[in-house]
N, C-alpha and C positions, 0 to 999 in steps of 0.2 A: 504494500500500500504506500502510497504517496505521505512524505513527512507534513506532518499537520505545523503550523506554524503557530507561534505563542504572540498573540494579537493585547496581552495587555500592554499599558502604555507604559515606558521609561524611560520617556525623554526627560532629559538634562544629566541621565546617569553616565557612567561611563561606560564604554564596553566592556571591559572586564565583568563586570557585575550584574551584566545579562546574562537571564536564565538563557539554556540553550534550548533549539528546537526540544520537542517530543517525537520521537520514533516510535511507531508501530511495527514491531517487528511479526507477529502472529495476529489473526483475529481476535480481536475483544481483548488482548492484553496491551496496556497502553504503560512504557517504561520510562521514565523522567530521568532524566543524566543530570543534575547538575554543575554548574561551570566551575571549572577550579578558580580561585582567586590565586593572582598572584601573592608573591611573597612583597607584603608592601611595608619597611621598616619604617617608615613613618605614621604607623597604626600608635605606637608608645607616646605620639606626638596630638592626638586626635584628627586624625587626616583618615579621612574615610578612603582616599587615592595617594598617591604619593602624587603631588605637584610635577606640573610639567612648563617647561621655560616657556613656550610658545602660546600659552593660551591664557586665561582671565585670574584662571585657579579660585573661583569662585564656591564651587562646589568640595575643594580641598577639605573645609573643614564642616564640620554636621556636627548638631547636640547627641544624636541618635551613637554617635562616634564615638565620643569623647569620653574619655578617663576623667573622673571626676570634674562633671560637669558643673557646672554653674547655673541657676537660675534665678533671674532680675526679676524677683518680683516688685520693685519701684518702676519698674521699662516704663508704665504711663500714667505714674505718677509723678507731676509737676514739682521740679526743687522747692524748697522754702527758700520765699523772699528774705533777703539779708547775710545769706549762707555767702562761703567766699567761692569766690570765680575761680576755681581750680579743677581742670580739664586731667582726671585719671583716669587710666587703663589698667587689665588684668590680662596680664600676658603667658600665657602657657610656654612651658619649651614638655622637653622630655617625662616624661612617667607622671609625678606626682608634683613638680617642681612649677611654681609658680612666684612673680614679682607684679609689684605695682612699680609704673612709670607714671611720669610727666606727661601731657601730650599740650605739643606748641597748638597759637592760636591759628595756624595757615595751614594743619592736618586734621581731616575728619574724617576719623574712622569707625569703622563698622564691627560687630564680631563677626572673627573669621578673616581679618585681613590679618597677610601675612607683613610683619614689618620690621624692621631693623632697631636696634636698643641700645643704649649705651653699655659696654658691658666693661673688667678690667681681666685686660687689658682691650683694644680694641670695640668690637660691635659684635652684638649677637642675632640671632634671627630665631622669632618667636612666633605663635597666633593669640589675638586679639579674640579675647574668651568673654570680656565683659567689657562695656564702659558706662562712664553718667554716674548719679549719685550713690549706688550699689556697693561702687571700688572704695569710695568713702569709710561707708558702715561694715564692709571686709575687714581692712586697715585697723579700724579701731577693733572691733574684734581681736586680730593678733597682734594687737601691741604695736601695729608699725608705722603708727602717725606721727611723721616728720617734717620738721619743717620742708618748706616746699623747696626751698634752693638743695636740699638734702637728699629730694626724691631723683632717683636716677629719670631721663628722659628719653622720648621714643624723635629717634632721629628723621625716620621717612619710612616710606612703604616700602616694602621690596622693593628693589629694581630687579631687573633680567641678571645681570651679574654677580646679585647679592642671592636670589635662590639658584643661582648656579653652582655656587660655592655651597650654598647648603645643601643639597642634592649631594654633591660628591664629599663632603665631610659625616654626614649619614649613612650613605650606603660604606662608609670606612668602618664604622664601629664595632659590627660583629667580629670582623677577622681583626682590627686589632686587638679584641677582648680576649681571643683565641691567643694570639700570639704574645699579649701581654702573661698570660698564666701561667704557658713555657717559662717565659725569660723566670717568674718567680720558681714556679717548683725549679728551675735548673739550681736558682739562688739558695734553693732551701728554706723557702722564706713559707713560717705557718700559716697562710692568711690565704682569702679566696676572693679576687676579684669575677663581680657580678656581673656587672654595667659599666658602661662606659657612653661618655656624652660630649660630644663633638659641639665646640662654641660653631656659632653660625659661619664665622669669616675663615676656618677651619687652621686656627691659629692653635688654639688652646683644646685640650680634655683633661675632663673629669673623671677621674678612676674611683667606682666605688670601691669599696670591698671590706670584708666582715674579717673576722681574727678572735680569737678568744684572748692572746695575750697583748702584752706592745710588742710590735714589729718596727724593725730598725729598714726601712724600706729606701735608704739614701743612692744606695748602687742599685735597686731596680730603676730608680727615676734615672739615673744617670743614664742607665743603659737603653731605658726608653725613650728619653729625650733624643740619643745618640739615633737610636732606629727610628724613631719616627717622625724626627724634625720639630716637633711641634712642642708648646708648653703643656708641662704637667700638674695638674693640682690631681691629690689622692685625700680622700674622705672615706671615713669609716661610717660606716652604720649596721645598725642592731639587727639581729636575726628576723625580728618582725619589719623593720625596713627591706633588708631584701627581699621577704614573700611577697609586701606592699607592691615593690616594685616589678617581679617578674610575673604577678600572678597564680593561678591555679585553679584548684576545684578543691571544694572542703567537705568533710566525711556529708555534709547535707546535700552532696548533688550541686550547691550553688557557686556560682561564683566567690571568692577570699572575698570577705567583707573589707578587707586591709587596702583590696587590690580593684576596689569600686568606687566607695563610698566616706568610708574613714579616713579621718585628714589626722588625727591625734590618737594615739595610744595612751591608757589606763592601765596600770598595774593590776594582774591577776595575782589572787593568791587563791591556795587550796580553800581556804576559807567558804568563796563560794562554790564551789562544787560539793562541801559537806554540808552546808548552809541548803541545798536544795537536795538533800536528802540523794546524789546519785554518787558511783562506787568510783573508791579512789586508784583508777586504775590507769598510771599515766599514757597508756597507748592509746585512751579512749579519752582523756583531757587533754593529749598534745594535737595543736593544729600541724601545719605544714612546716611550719617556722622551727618546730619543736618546742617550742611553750608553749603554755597553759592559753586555751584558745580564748582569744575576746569576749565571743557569745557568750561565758560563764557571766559575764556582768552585766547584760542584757534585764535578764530578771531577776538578778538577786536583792535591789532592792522589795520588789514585790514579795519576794518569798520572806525577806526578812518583817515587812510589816505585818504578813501573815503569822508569820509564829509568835508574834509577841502575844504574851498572858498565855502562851502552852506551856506546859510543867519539864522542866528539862528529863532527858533521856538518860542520866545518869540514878535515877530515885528509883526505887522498885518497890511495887505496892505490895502489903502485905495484908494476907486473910490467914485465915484457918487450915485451909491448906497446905499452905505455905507462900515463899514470896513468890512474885513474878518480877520478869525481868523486860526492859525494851527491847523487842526486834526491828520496828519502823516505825515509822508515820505517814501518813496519806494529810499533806499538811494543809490545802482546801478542802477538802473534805472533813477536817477537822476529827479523824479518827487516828487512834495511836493503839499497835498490835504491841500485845505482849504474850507470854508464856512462862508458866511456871520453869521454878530453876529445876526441879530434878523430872520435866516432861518439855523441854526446849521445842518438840515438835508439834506440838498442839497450841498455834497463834490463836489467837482470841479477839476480835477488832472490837474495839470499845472507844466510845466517843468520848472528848475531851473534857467536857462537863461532867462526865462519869468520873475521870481520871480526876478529875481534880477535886471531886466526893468522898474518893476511897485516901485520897490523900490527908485531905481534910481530917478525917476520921479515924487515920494512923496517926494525926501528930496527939490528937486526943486520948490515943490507946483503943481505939476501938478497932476489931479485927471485922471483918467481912467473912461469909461463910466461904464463897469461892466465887470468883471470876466472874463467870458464868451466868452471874446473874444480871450483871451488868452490859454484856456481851451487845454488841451491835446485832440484830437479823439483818442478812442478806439474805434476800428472795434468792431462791436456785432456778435457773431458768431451765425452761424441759428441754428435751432434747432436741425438738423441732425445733427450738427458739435458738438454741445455742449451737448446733452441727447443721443445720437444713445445708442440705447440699456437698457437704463433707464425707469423703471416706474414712473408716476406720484403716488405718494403719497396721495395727493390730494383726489383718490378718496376713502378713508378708512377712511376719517371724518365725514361723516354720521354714519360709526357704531359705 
């Protein structure tokens, strides 16, 4: 059969990123190929395409793209009258790395243009992710409101020569990152460089990389200045900085929350992962990074307002029986299981108000007959309710 053609609309996309025909190769079965995407290393950059010299590069950069995105929600709300007349921008480079600029009064820029910066040494080349009163309430936000002769400034827009140079100081960075690791493991140097970030005018990089101790790294710079021409600055950062930065997938299926969304790291401790009642088993607390993953602090406030006025897990009720002791707690639902000390296998769910009855009436010396009378009912659901549709297992242990 004749190839069917895919008639939705995707003008202004680029070609890369159109689907490809549908082939029909037998009747009634219809098979979808989709298109490979190139390898496009300015994806770390929010560039849905890698920029090309010849054309507008309008489409370069998309919300739908971008590593921690930004949204203006001031875009059409009108400044306050009296406020000062200072033209800022928010200008994105690589991974997670952002700065506020200057912008002169004879440049009007848009988000998504790509433009030139004041950088040291030299110029850098960025995209234009926010501007207007937004960059303001940013700024204050992280501490970085300076005087205005203090803020570094946005020189001009790209030219043809300026994303030329950034083009070819980008597509560098992989294979020097590669060949930077050589030179250290040759050095014997303990340390792992990650990332690597190529200034716009392809003068200068930035070497990240992680290390458990100090590293004395003065002969790797030497010998990489030597190989690759260029200025070196080297930056360490934290294990959870690297994951930030390279991304991943986390035990949820989801995207790294480090590597989306999250601008700032909070200190984990065990604390809440015992605090929400789950086992402390570090292959099941560690994220990618190998620490205690972020999401533990998520809802530990909530849990922690939830257990206040429950009776701690260390007291053990005493009846006539004998005592019992904590095994868990179901801590919204407000039920806490225990079990006699010399019968550990027989839990008992009893609600919190119970718990804190039998309590009351131990500090008085009064003993309870047994448990049991206290005990929470949970309805048993039948079997239709509870297996409908299930096999028994059961019977595959004979083979």
């Amino acid at each position: 059969m004749k190839e069917m053609e895919n008639t939705q609309d995707f003008q202004g996309q680029p070609d890369e990123i159109r689907p490809q025909e549908i082939s029909v190769d037998d009747p009634g079965i219809f098979e979808y190929k989709p298109a490979k995407l190139p390898y496009n290393p300015f994806l770390t950059r929010g560039c849905c395409q890698p920029p090309k010299l010849f054309q507008k590069n309008d489409l370069v950069f998309q919300h739908r793209c971008s590593k921690f995105d930004s949204f203006d929600w001031l875009k059409d709300i009108p400044a306050v009258e009296g406020t000062a007349d200072l033209d800022l921008a928010e200008v994105r480079f690589k991974n997670s790395r952002k700065d506020y600029f200057r912008v002169p009064a004879d440049i009007d820029l848009v988000v998504g243009d790509i433009v030139a910066v004041e950088a040291s040494p030299g110029h850098d080349i960025g995209i234009v992710s926010m501007v207007g009163e937004m960059v303001r309430f940013l700024m204050r936000k992280k501490s970085q409101s300076s005087p205005p002769d203090d803020i570094k400034k946005v020189y001009r827009k790209a030219r043809l020569t300026d994303i030329e140079k950034w083009i070819t100081a980008v597509e560098l960075e992989t294979s020097i990152m590669y060949r930077s690791r050589d030179i250290a493991d040759h050095l014997g140097l303990q340390m792992k460089i990650n990332d690597v970030e190529y200034q716009g005018d392809n003068t200068k990089a930035i070497f990240y990389y992680t290390a458990e101790e100090r590293v004395d790294f003065r002969e790797l710079i030497k010998l990489m200045a030597e190989e690759f021409k260029i200025r070196i600055e080297m930056r360490q950062i934290g294990a959870r900085q690297e994951a930030s930065r390279l991304g991943g997938i986390g035990s949820c299926g989801r995207e790294l929350c480090c590597a989306t969304w999250m601008s700032d790291f909070k200190s984990v401790t065990t604390n809440a992962a015992r605090v929400q009642q789950l086992s402390l088993n570090p292959q099941k607390l560690a994220g990618q990074c190998g620490k205690l993953k972020c999401c533990l602090n998520y809802e530990y406030n909530t849990y922690v307002d939830a257990i206040k006025g429950m009776p701690g897990t260390e007291v053990r009720l005493k009846t006539k029986q004998g005592e019992a002791a904590h095994q868990k707690t179901d801590i919204f639902q407000k039920i806490m299981w225990y079990s006699y000390v010399n019968d550990p296998g027989n839990l008992m769910a009893i609600p919190v108000d119970k718990v804190m009855l039998i309590l009351e009436e131990n500090i008085k010396g009064i003993l309870p007959d047994k448990l049991e009378d206290f005990t929470k009912v949970i309805e048993k659901k039948s079997e239709f309710e509870s297996g409908a549709g299930q096999d028994d297992l059961t019977r595959f242990d004979h083979l």
